[in-house]
mmCIF file of the N, C-alpha and C atoms, coordinates in Angstrom:
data_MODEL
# 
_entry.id   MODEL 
# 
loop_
_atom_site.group_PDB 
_atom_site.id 
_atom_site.type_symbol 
_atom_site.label_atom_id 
_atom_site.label_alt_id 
_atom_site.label_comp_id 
_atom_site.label_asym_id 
_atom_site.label_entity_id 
_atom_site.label_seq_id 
_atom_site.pdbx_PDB_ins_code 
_atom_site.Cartn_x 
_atom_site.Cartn_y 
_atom_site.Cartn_z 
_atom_site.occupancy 
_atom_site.B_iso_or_equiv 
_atom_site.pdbx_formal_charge 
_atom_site.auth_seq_id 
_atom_site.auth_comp_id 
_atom_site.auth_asym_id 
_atom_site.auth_atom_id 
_atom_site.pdbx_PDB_model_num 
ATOM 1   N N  . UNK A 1 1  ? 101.596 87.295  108.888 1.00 0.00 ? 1  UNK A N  1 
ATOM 2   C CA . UNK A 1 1  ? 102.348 87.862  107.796 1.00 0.00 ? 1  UNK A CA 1 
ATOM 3   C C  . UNK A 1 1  ? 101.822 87.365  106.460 1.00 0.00 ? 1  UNK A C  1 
ATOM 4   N N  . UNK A 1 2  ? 101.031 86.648  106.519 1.00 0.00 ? 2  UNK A N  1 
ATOM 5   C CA . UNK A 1 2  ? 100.487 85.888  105.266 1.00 0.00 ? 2  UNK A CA 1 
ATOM 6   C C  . UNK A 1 2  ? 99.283  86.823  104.556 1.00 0.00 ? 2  UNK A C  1 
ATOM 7   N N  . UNK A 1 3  ? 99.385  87.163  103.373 1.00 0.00 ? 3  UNK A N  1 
ATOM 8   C CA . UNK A 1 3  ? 98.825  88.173  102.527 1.00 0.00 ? 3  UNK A CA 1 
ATOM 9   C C  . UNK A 1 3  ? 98.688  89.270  102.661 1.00 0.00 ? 3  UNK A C  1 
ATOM 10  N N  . UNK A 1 4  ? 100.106 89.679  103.286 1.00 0.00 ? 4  UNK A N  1 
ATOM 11  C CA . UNK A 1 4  ? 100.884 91.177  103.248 1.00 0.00 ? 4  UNK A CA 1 
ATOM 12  C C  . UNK A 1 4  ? 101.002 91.630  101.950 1.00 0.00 ? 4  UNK A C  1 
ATOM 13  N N  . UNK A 1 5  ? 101.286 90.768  101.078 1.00 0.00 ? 5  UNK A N  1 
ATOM 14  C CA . UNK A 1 5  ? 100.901 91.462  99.355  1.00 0.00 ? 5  UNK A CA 1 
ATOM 15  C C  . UNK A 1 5  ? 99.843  91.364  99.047  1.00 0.00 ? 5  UNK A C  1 
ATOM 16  N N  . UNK A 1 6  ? 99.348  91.146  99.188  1.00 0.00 ? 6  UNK A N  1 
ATOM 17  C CA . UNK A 1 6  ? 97.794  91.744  99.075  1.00 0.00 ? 6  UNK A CA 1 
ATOM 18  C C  . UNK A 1 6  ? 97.672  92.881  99.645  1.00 0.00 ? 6  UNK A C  1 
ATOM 19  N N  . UNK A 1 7  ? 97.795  93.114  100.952 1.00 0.00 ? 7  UNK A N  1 
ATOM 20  C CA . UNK A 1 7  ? 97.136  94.540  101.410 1.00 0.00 ? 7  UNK A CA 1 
ATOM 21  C C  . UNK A 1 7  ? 98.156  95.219  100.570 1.00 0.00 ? 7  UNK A C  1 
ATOM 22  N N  . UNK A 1 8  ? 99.530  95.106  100.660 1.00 0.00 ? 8  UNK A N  1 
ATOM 23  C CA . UNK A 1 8  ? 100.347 96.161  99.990  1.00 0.00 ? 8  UNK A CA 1 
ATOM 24  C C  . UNK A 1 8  ? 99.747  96.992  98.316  1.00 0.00 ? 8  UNK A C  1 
ATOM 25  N N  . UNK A 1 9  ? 99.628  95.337  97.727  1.00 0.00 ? 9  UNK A N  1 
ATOM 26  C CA . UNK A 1 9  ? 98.797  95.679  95.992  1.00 0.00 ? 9  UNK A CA 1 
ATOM 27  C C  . UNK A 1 9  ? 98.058  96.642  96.590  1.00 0.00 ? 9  UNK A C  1 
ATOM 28  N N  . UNK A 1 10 ? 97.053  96.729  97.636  1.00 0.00 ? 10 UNK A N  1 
ATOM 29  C CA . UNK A 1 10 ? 95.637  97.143  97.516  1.00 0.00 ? 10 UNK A CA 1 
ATOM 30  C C  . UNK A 1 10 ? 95.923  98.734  97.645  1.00 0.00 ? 10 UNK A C  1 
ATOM 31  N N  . UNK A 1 11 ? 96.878  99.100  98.670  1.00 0.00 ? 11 UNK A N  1 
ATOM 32  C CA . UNK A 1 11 ? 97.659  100.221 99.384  1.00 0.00 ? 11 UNK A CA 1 
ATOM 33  C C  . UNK A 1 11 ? 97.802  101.317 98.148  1.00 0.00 ? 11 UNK A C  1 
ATOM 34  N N  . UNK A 1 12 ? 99.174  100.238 97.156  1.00 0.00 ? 12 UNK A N  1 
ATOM 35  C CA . UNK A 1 12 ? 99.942  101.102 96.188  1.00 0.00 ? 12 UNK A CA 1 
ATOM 36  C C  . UNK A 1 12 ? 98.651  101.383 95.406  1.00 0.00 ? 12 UNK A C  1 
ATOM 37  N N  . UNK A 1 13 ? 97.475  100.705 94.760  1.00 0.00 ? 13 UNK A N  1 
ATOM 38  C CA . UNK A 1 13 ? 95.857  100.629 94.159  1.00 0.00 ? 13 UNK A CA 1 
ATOM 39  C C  . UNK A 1 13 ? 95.572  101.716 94.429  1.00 0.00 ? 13 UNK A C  1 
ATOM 40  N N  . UNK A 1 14 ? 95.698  102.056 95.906  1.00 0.00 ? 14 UNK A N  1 
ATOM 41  C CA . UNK A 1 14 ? 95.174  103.055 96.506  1.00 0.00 ? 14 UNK A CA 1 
ATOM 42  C C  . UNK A 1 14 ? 95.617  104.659 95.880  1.00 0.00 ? 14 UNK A C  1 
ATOM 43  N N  . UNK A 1 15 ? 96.581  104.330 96.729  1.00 0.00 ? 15 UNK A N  1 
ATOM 44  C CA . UNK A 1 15 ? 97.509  105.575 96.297  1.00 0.00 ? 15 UNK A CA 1 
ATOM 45  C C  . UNK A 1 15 ? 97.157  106.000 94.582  1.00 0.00 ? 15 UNK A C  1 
ATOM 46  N N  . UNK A 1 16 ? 97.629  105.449 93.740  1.00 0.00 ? 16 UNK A N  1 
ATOM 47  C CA . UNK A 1 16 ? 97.688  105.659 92.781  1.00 0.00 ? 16 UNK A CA 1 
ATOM 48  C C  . UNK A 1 16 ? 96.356  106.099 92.402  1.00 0.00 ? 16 UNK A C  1 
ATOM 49  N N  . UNK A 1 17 ? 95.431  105.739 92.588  1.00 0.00 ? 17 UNK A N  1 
ATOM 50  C CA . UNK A 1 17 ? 93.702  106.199 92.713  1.00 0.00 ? 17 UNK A CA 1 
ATOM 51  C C  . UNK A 1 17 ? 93.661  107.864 92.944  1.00 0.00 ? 17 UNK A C  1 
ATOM 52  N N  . UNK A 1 18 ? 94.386  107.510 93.857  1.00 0.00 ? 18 UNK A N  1 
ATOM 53  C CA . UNK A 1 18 ? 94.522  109.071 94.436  1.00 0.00 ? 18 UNK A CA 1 
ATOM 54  C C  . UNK A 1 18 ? 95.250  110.203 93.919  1.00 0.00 ? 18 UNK A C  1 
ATOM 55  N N  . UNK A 1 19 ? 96.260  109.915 93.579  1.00 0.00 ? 19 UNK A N  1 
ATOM 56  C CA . UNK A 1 19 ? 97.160  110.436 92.673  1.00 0.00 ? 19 UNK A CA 1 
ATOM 57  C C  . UNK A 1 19 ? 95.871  111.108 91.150  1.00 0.00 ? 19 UNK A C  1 
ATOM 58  N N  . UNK A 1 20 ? 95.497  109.589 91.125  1.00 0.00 ? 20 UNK A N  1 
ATOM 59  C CA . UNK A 1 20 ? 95.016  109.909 89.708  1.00 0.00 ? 20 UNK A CA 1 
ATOM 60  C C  . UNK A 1 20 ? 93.624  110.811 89.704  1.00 0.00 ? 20 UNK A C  1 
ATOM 61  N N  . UNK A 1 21 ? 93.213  110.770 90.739  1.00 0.00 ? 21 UNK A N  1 
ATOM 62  C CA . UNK A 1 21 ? 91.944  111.620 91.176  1.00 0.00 ? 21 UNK A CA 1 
ATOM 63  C C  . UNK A 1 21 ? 92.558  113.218 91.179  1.00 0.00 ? 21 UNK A C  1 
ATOM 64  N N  . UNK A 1 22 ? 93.725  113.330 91.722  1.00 0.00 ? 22 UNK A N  1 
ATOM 65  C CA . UNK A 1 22 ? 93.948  115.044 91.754  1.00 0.00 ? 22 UNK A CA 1 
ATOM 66  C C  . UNK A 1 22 ? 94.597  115.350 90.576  1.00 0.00 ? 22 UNK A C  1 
ATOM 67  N N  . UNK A 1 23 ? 95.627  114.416 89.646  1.00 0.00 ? 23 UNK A N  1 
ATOM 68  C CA . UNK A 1 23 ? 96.290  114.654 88.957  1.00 0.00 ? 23 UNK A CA 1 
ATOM 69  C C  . UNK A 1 23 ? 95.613  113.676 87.359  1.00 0.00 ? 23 UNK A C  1 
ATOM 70  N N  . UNK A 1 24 ? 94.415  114.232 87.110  1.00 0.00 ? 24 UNK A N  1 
ATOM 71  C CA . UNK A 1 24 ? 93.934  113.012 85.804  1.00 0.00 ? 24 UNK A CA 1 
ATOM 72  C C  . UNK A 1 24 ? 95.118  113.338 84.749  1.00 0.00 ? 24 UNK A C  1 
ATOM 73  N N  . UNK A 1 25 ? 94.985  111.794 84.421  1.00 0.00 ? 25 UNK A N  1 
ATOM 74  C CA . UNK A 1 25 ? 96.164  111.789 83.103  1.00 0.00 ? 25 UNK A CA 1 
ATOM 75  C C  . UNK A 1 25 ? 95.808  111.433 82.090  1.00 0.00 ? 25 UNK A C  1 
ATOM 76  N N  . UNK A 1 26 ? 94.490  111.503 82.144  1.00 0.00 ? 26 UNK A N  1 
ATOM 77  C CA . UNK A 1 26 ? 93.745  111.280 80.854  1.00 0.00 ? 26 UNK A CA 1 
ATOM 78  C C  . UNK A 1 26 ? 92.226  112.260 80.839  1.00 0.00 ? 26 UNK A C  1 
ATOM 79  N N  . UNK A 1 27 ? 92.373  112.772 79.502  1.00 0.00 ? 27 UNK A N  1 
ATOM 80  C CA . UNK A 1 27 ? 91.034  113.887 79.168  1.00 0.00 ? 27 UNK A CA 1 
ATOM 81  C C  . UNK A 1 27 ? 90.348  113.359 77.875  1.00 0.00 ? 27 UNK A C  1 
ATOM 82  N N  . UNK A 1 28 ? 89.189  113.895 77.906  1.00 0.00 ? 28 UNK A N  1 
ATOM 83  C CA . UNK A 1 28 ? 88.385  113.630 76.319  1.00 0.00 ? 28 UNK A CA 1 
ATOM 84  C C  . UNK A 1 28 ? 89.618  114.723 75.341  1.00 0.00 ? 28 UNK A C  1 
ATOM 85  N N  . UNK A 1 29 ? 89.704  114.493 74.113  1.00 0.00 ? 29 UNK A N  1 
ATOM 86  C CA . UNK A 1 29 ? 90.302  115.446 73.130  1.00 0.00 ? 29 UNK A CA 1 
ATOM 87  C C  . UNK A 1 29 ? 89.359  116.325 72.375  1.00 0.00 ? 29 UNK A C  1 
ATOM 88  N N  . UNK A 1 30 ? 88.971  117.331 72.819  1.00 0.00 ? 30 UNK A N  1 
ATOM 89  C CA . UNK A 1 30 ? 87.869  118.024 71.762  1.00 0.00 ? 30 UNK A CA 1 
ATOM 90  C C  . UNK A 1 30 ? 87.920  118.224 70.069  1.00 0.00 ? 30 UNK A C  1 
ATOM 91  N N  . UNK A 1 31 ? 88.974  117.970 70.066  1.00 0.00 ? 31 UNK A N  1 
ATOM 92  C CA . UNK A 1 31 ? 89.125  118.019 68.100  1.00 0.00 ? 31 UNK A CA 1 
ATOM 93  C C  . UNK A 1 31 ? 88.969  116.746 67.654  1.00 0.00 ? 31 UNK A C  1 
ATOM 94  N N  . UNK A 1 32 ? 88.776  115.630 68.484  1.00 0.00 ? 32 UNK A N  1 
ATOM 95  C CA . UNK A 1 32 ? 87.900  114.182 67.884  1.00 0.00 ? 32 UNK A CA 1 
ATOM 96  C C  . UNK A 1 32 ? 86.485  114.398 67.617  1.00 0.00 ? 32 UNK A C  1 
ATOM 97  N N  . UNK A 1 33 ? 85.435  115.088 67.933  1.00 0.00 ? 33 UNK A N  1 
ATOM 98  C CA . UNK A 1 33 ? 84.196  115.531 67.759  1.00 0.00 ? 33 UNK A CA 1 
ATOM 99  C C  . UNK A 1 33 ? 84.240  116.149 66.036  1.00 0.00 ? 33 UNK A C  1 
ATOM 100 N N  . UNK A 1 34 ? 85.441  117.228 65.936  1.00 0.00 ? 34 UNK A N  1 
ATOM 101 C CA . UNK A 1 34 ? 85.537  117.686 64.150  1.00 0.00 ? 34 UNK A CA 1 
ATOM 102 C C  . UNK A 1 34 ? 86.229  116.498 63.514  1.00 0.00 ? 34 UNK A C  1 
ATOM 103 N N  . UNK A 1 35 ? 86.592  116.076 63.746  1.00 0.00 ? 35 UNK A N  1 
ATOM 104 C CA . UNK A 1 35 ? 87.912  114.870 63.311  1.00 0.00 ? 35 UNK A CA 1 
ATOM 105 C C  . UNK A 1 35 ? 87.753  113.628 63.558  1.00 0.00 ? 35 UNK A C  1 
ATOM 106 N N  . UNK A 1 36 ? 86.832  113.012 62.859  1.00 0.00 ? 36 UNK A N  1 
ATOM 107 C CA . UNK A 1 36 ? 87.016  111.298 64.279  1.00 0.00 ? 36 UNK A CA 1 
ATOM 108 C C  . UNK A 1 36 ? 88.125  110.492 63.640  1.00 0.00 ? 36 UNK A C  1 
ATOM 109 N N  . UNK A 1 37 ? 89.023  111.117 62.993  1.00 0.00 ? 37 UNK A N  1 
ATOM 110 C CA . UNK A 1 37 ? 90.295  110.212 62.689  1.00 0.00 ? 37 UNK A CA 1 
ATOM 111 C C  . UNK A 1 37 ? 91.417  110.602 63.991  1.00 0.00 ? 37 UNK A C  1 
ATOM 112 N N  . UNK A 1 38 ? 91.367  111.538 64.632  1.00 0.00 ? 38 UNK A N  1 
ATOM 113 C CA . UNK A 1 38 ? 91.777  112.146 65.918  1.00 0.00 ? 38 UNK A CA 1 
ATOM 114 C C  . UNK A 1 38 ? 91.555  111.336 66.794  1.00 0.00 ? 38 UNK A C  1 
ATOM 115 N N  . UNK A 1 39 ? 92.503  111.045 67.709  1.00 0.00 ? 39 UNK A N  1 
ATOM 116 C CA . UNK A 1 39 ? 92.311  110.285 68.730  1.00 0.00 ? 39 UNK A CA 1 
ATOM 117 C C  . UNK A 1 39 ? 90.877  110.873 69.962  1.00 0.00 ? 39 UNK A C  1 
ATOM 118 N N  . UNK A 1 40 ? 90.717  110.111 70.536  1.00 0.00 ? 40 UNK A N  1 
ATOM 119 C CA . UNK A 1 40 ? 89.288  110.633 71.010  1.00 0.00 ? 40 UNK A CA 1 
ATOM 120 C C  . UNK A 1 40 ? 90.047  111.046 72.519  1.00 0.00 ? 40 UNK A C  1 
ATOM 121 N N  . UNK A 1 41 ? 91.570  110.342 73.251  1.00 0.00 ? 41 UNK A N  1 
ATOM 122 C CA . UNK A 1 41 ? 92.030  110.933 74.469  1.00 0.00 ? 41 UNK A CA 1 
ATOM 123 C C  . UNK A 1 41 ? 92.830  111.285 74.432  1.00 0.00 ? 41 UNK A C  1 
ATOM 124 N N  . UNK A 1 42 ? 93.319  112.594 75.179  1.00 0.00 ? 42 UNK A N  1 
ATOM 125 C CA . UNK A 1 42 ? 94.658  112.987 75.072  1.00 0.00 ? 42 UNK A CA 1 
ATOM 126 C C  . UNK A 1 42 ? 95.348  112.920 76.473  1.00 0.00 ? 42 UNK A C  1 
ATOM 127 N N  . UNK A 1 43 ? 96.495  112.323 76.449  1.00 0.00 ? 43 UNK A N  1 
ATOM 128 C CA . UNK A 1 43 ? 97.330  111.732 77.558  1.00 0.00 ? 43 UNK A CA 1 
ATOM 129 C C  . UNK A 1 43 ? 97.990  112.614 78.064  1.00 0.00 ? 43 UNK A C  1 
ATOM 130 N N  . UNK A 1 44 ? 98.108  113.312 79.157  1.00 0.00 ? 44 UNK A N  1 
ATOM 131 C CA . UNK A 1 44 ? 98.970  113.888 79.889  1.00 0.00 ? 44 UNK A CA 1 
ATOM 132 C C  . UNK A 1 44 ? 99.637  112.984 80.751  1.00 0.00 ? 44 UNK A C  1 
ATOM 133 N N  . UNK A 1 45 ? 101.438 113.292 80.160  1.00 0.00 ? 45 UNK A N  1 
ATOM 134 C CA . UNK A 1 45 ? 102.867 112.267 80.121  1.00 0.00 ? 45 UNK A CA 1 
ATOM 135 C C  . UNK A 1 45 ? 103.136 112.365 82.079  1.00 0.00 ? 45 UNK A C  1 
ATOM 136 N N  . UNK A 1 46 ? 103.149 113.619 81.778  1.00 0.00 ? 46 UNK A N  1 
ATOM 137 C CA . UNK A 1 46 ? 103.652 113.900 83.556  1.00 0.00 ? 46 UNK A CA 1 
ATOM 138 C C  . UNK A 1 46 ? 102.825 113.775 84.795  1.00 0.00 ? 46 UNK A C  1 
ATOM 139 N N  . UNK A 1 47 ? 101.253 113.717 84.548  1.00 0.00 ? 47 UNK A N  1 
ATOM 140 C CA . UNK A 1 47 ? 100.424 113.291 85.147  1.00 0.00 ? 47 UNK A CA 1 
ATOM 141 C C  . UNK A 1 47 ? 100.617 111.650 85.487  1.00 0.00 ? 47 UNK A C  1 
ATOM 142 N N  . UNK A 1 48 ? 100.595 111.286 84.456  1.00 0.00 ? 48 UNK A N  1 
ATOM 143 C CA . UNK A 1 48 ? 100.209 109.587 84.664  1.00 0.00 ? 48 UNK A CA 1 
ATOM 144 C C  . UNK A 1 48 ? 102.292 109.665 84.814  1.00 0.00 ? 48 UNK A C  1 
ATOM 145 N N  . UNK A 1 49 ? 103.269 109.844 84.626  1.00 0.00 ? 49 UNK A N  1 
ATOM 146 C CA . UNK A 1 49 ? 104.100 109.826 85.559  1.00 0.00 ? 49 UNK A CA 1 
ATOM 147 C C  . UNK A 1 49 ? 104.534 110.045 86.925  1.00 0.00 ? 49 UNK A C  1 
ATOM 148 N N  . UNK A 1 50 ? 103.515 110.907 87.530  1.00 0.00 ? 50 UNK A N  1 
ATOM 149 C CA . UNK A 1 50 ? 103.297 111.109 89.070  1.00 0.00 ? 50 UNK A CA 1 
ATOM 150 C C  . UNK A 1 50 ? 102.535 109.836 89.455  1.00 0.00 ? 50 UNK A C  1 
ATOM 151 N N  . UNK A 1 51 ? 101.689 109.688 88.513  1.00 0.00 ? 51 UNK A N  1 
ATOM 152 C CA . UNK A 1 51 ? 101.058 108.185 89.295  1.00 0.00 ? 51 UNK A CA 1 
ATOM 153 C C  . UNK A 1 51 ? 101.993 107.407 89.510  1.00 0.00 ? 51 UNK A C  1 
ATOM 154 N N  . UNK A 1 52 ? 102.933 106.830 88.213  1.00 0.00 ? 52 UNK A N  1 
ATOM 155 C CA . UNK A 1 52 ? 103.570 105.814 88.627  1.00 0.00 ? 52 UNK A CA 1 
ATOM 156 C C  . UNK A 1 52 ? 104.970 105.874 89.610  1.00 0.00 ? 52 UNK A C  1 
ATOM 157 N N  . UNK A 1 53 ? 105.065 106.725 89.382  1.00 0.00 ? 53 UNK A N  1 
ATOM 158 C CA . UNK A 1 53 ? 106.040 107.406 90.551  1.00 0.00 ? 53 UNK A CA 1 
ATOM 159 C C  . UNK A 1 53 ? 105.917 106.836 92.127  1.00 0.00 ? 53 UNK A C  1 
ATOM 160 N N  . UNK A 1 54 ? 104.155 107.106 92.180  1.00 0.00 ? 54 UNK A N  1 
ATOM 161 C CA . UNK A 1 54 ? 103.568 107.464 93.400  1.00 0.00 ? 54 UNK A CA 1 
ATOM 162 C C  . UNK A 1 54 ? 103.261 105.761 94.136  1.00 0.00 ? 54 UNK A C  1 
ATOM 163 N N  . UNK A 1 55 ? 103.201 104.873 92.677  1.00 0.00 ? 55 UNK A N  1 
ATOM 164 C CA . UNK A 1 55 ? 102.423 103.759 93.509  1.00 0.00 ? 55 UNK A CA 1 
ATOM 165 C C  . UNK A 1 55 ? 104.122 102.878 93.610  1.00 0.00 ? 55 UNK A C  1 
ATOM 166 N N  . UNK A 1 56 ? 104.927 103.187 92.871  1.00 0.00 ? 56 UNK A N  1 
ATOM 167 C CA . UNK A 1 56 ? 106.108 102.841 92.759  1.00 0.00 ? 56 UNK A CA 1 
ATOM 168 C C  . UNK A 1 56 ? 107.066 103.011 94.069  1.00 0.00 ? 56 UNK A C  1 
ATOM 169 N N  . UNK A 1 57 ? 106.849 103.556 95.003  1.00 0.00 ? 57 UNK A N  1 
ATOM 170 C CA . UNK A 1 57 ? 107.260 104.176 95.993  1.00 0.00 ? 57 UNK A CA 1 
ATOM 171 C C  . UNK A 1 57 ? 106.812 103.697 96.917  1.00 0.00 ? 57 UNK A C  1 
ATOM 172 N N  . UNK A 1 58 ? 105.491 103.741 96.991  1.00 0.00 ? 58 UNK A N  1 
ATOM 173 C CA . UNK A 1 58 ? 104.337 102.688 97.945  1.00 0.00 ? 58 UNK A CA 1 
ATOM 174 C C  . UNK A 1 58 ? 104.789 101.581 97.915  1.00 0.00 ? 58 UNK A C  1 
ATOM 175 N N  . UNK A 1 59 ? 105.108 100.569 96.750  1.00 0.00 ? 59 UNK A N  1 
ATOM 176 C CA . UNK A 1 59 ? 105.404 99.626  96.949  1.00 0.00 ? 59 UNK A CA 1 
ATOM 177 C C  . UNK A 1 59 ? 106.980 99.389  97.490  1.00 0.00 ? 59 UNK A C  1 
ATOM 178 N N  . UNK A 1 60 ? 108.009 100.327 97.124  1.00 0.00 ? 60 UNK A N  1 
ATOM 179 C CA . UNK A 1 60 ? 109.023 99.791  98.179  1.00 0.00 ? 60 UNK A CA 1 
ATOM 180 C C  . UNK A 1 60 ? 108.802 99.989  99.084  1.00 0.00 ? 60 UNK A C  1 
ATOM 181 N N  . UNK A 1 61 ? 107.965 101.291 99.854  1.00 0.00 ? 61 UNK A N  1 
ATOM 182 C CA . UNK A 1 61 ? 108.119 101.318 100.853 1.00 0.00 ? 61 UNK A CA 1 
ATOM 183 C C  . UNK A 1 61 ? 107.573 99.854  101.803 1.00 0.00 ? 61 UNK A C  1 
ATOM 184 N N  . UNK A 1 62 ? 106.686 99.342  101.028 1.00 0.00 ? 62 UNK A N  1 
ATOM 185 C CA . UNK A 1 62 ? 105.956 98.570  101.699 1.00 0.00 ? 62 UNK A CA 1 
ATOM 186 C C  . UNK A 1 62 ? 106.567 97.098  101.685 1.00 0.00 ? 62 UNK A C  1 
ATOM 187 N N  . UNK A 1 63 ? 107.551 96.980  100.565 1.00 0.00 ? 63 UNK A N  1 
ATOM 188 C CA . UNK A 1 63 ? 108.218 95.761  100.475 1.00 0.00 ? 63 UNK A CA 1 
ATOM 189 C C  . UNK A 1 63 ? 109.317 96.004  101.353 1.00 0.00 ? 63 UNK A C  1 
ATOM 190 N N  . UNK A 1 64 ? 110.112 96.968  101.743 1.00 0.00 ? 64 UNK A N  1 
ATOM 191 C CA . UNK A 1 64 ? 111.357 97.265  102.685 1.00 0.00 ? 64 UNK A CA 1 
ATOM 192 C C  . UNK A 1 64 ? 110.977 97.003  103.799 1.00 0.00 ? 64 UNK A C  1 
ATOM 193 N N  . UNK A 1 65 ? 109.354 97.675  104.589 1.00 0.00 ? 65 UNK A N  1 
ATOM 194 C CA . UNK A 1 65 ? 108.610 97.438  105.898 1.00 0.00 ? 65 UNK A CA 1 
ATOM 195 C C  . UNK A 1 65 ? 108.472 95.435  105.996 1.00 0.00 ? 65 UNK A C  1 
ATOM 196 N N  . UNK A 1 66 ? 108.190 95.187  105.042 1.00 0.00 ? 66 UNK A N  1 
ATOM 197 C CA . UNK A 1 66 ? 107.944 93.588  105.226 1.00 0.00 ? 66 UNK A CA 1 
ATOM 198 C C  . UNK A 1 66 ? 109.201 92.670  105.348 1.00 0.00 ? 66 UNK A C  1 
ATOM 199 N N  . UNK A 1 67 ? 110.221 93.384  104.790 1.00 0.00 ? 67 UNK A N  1 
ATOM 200 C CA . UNK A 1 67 ? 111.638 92.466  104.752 1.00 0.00 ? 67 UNK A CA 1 
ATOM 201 C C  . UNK A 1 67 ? 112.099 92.941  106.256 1.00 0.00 ? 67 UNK A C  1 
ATOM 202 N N  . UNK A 1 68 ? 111.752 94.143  106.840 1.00 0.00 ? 68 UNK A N  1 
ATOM 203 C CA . UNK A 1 68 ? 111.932 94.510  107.960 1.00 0.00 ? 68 UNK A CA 1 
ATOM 204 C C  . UNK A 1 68 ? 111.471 93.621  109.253 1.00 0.00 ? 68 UNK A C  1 
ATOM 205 N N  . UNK A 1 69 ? 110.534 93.164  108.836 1.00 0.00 ? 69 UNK A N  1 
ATOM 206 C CA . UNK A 1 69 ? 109.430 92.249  109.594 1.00 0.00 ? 69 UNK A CA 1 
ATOM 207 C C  . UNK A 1 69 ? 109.820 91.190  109.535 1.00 0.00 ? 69 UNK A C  1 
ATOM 208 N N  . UNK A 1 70 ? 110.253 90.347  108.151 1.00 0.00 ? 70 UNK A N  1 
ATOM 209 C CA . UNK A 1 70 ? 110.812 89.137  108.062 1.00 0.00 ? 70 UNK A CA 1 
ATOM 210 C C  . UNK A 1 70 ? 111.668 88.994  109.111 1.00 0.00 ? 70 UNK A C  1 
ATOM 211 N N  . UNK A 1 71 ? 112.913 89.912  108.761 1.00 0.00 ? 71 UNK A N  1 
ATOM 212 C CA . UNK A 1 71 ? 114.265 89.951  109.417 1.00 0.00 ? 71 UNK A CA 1 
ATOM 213 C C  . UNK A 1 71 ? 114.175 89.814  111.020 1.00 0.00 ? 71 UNK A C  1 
ATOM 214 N N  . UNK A 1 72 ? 113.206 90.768  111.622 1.00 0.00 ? 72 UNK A N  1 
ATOM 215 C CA . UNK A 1 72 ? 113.356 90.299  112.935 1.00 0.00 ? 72 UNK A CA 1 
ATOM 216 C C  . UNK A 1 72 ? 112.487 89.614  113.344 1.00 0.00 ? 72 UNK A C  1 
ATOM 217 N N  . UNK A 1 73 ? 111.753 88.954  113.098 1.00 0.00 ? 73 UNK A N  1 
ATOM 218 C CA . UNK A 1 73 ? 111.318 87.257  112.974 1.00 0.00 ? 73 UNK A CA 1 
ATOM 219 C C  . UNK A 1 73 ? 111.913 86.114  112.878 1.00 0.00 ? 73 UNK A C  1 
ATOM 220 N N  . UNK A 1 74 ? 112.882 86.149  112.178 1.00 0.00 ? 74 UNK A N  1 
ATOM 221 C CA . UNK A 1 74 ? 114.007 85.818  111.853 1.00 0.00 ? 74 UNK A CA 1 
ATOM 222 C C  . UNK A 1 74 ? 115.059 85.738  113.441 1.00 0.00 ? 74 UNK A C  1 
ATOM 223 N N  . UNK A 1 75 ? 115.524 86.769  113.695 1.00 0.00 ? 75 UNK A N  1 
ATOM 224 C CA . UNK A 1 75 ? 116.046 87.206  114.724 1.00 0.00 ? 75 UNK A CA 1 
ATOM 225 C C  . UNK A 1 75 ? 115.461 86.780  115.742 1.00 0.00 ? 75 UNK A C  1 
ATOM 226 N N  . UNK A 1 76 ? 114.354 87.314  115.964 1.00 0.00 ? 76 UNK A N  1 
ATOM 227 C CA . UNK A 1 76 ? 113.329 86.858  117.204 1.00 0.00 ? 76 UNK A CA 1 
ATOM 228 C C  . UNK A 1 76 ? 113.380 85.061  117.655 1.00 0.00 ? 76 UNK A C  1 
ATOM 229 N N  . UNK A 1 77 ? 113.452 84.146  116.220 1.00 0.00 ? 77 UNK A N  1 
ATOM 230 C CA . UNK A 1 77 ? 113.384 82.355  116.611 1.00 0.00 ? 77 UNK A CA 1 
ATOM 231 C C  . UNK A 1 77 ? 114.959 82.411  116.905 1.00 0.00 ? 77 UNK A C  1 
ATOM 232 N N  . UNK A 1 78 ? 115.487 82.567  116.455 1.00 0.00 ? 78 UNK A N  1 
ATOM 233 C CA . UNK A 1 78 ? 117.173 82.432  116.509 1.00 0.00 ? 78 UNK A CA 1 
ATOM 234 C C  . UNK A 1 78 ? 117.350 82.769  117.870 1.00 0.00 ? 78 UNK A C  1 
ATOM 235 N N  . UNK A 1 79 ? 117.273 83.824  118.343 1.00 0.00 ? 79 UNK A N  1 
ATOM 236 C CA . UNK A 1 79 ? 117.121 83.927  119.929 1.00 0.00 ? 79 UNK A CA 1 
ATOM 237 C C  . UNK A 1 79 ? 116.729 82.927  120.816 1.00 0.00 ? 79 UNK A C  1 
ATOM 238 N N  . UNK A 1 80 ? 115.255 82.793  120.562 1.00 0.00 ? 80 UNK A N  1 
ATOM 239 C CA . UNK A 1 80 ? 114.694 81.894  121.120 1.00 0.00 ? 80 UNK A CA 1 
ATOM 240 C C  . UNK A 1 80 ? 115.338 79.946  121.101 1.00 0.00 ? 80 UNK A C  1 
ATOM 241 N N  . UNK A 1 81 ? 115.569 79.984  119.950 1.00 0.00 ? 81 UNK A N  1 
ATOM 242 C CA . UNK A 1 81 ? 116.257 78.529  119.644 1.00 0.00 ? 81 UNK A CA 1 
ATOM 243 C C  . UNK A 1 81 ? 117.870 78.828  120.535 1.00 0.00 ? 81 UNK A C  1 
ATOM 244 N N  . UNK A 1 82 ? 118.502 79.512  121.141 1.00 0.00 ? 82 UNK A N  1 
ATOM 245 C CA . UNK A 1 82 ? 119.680 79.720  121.496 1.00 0.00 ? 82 UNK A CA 1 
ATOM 246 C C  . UNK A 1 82 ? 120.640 80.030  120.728 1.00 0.00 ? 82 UNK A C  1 
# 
């Protein structure tokens, strides 16, 4: 059970990679090329909100699976101890 957060970080990393690969939330701005007082990226809000949505989710799921694990570990010595 020891560096279950780790793989989890790496998981939600994941996900969110992925997310961000189909859903980019960030573009070049073409009116920074006439303008360089214009920001040079323009942020799409609901994009990069699906990301965080996405890795946000990953991680409970993955923290609920581990408290799951704790718990009957837990259960499992308690048995065993009588």
């Amino acid at each position: 059970m020891r560096g279950d957060g780790l793989v989890e970080e790496d998981h939600a990393q994941g996900v969110g990679g992925l997310v961000a690969r189909l859903l980019p939330h960030v573009a070049d701005n073409p009116a920074h090329a006439a303008d360089p007082t214009a920001g040079a990226w323009t942020i799409d809000f609901p994009n990069y909100a699906a990301q965080a949505v996405a890795m946000y989710a990953c991680i409970c799921f993955a923290l609920a699976w581990y408290a799951t694990r704790l718990r009957a570990e837990s259960v499992r010595s308690a048995v065993a101890r009588g």
